[in-house]
Every structure is written in structure tokens, then in C-alpha cells.
C-alpha positions as CSV (number, residue, x, y, z in Angstrom):
1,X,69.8,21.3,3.9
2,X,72.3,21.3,1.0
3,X,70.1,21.4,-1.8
4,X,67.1,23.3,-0.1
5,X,69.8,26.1,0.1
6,X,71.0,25.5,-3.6
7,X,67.5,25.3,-4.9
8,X,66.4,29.0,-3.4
9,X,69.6,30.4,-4.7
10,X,68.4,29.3,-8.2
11,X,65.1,30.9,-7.5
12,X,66.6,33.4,-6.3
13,X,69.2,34.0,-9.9
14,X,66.2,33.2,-11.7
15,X,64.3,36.2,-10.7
16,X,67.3,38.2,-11.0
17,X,68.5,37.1,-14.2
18,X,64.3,38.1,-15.3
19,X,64.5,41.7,-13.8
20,X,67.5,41.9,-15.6
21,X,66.0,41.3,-19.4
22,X,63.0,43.2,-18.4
23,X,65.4,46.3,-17.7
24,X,67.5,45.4,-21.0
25,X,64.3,45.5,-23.2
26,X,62.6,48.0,-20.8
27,X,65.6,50.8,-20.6
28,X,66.2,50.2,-24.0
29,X,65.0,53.6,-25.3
30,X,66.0,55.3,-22.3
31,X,69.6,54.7,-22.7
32,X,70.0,56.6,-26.1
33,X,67.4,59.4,-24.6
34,X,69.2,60.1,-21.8
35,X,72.3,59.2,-21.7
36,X,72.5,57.1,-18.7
37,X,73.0,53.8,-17.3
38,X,70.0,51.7,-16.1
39,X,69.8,48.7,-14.9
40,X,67.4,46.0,-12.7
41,X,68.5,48.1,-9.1
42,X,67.6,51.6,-10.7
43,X,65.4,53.2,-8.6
44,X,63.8,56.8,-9.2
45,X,65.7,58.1,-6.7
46,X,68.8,57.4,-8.7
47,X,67.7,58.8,-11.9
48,X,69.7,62.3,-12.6
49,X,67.4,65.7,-12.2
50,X,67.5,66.3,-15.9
51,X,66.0,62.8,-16.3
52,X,63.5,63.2,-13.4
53,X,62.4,66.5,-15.1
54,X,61.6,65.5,-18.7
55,X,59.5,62.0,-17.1
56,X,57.6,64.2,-14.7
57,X,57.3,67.0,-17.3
58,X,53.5,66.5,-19.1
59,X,53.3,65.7,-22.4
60,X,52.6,62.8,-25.4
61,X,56.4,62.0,-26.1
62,X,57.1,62.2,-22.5
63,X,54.5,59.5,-21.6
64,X,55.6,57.5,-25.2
65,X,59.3,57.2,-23.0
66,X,57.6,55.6,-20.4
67,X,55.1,53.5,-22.7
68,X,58.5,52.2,-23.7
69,X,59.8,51.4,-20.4
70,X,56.3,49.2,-19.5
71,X,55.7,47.5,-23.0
72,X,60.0,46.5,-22.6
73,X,59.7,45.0,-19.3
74,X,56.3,43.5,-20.1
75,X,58.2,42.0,-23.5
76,X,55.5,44.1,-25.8
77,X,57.9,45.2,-28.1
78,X,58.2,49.2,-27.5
79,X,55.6,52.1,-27.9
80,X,56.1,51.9,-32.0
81,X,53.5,48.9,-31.4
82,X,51.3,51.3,-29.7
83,X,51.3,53.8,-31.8
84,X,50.3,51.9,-34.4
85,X,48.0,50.4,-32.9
86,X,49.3,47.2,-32.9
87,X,47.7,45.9,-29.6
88,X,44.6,45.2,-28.2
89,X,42.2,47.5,-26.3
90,X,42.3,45.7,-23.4
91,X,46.5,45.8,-23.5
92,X,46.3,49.2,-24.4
93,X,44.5,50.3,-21.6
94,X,47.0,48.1,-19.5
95,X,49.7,50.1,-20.3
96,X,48.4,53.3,-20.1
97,X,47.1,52.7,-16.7
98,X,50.6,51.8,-15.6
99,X,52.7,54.6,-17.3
100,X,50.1,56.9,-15.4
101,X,51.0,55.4,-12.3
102,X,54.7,55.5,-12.7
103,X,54.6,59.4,-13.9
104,X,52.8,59.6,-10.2
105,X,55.7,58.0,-8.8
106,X,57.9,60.3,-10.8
107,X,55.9,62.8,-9.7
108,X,56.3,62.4,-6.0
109,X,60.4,61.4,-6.2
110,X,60.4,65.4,-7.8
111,X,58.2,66.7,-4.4
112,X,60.5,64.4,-2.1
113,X,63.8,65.8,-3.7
114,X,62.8,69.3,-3.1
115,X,61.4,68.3,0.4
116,X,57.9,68.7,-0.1
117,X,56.5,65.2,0.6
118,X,57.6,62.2,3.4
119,X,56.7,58.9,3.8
120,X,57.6,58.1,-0.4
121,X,55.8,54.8,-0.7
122,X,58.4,52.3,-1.8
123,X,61.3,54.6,-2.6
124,X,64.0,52.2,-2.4
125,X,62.3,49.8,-5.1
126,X,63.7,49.6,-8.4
127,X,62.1,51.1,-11.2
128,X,61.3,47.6,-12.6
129,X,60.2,46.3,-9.9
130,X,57.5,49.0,-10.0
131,X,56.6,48.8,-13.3
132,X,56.1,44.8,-12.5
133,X,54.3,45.6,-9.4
134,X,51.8,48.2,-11.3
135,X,51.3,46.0,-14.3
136,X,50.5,43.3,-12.0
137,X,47.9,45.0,-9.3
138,X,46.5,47.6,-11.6
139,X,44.1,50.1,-9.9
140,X,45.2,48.7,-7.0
141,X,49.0,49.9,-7.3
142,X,48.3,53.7,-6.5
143,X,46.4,53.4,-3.4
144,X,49.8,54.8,-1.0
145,X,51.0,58.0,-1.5
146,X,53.3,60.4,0.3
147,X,52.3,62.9,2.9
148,X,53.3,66.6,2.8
149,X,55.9,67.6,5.0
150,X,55.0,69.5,7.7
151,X,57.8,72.3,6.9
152,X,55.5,73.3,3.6
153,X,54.0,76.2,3.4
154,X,50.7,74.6,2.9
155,X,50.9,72.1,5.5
156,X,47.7,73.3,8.2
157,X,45.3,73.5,4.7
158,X,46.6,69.8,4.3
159,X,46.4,68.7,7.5
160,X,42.5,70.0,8.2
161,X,41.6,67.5,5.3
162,X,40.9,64.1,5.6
163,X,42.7,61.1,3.7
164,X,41.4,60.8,0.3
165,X,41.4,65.0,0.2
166,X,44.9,64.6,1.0
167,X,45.7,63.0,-2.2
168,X,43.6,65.5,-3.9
169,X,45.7,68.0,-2.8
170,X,49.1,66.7,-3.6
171,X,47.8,66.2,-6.9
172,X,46.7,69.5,-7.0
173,X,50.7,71.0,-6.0
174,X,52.0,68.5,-8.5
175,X,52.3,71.5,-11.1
176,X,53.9,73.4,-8.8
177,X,56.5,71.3,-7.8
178,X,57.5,70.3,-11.5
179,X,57.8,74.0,-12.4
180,X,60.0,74.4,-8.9
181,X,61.9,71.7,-9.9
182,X,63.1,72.7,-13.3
183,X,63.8,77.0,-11.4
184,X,65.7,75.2,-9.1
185,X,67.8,73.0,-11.8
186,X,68.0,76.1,-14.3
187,X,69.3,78.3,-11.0
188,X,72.0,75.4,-9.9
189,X,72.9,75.1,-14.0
190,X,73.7,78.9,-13.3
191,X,75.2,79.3,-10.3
């Protein structure tokens, strides 16, 4: 019983001790960027609103950050690679499809702080662990995502439409709540 125990403890600080070098080479970048401590437990939800902002803000550097974040944990080296096209197509595509689906994730942790959205799929995951998770399922890694609340303003348009138009339409408000977002940070900077 002894060793059964010991052996899953090593399994155990052997998956730990990997989610912590894929954050070291994955958060690399991020720590000069922003300032900030990451680690393997980092989750979204713990990232500052400053940080939040500029991930879920559109735009080619803003995805190059997290191009970073995937390549690091993947051990690709960082989004210099990319950019110079240092990679396969098939690789390539690989990590853009994951970075897209992290920016969603980022995307809907900015409608759940300003209490737009419920039911966050896997909001107490780490960061890492999602970026393992997306690399590893692909396509299939965005299938969940959060409902509106029912407190939004648009929430009877919302709830007349059926599942995939539901995702449709939080896509759609996903402008909106990033521009919310940064009135609301530039008001509480002020006040």
C-alpha cells in the first residue's frame, strides 16, 4: 500500500514539476510585459484588469503575447520563431488555433468580471492547463461557452435563440464588453 501511495505521489510531482517549466518558458515574455507574477496555478481569473484588457484587446502584438505563452508551454521556442517563419504550416496553424481559443477564454473572463456571462467553462483552471488542454483537443476545446446572465439587458433576444445562436451572439457583444471593460477601468483609475 506503501509504495502504491509513494509511486502516485511521484506521478503526481511529476506532472507538477512539468506544468511548472511549461509556465517558466510559457510566462516568460509576460513577466517583463506586464509586470506580474505567473506561475503553474494562474488562472485568468487572477490576472490584474490592466492585463486582462490588453490580452482581450484585438490586435497582431496582442495575439504575438499569447503566441508566446502557447509556443513556451508547448517548448517551441517563443513567437520570434513564428515570425520568422521558423515552423511548419501544420505547427503554425496549431498555434494559431490555440491562441484564438485562449483570447475567447480571455474574452469571456472580461464578460464574467463585469457580470455579463455565468456558467464560465472551466474558470478555476490554470492558464496552463488550458493552453495544454487546447493544444491537445484542438477544434474540439471551444465547444463550452458561458451563458448570458439573465440580469443583461439583452437577455430575452438571447434567450429566444437556440444553442449554437447563443454563441453567435456572445460573440457578437464581445466588442462591447471589451470597450465596457476598459470605461469601467479608465472610470475606477479616476475616481
Amino acid at each position: 500500500m506503501a509504495l502504491g501511495a509513494t509511486v502516485m505521489a511521484e506521478v503526481i510531482d511529476l506532472e507538477h514539476f512539468r506544468s511548472k517549466v511549461a509556465a517558466d518558458h510559457g510566462f516568460r515574455s509576460w513577466l517583463a510585459r506586464f509586470q506580474e507574477q505567473f506561475g503553474p496555478d494562474t488562472r485568468l481569473q487572477d490576472l490584474s484588469p490592466s492585463t486582462l484588457l490588453y490580452l482581450a484587446t484585438p490586435g497582431e502584438e496582442n495575439l504575438y503575447v499569447l503566441f508566446d505563452l502557447v509556443m513556451g508551454a508547448q517548448g517551441l521556442g517563443g513567437s520570434l520563431r513564428f515570425r520568422l517563419d521558423d515552423l511548419n504550416t501544420d505547427t503554425k496553424m496549431k498555434i494559431i488555433d490555440c491562441a484564438f481559443a485562449l483570447v475567447d477564454r480571455v474574452r469571456f473572463e472580461v464578460m464574467r468580471r463585469l457580470g455579463w456571462v455565468t456558467l464560465v467553462p472551466e474558470v478555476e483552471v490554470p492558464i496552463i492547463a488550458l493552453v495544454n488542454r487546447a493544444w491537445r483537443l484542438g477544434a474540439r476545446f471551444n465547444q463550452e461557452a458561458p451563458a448570458l446572465a439573465p440580469e443583461h439587458q439583452e437577455f430575452p433576444a438571447y434567450a429566444r435563440l437556440g444553442p449554437m445562436d447563443r454563441v453567435v451572439f456572445l460573440r457578437r457583444i464581445i466588442p462591447r464588453a471589451v470597450v465596457t471593460f476598459r470605461d469601467q477601468m479608465d472610470s475606477d483609475r479616476q475616481g
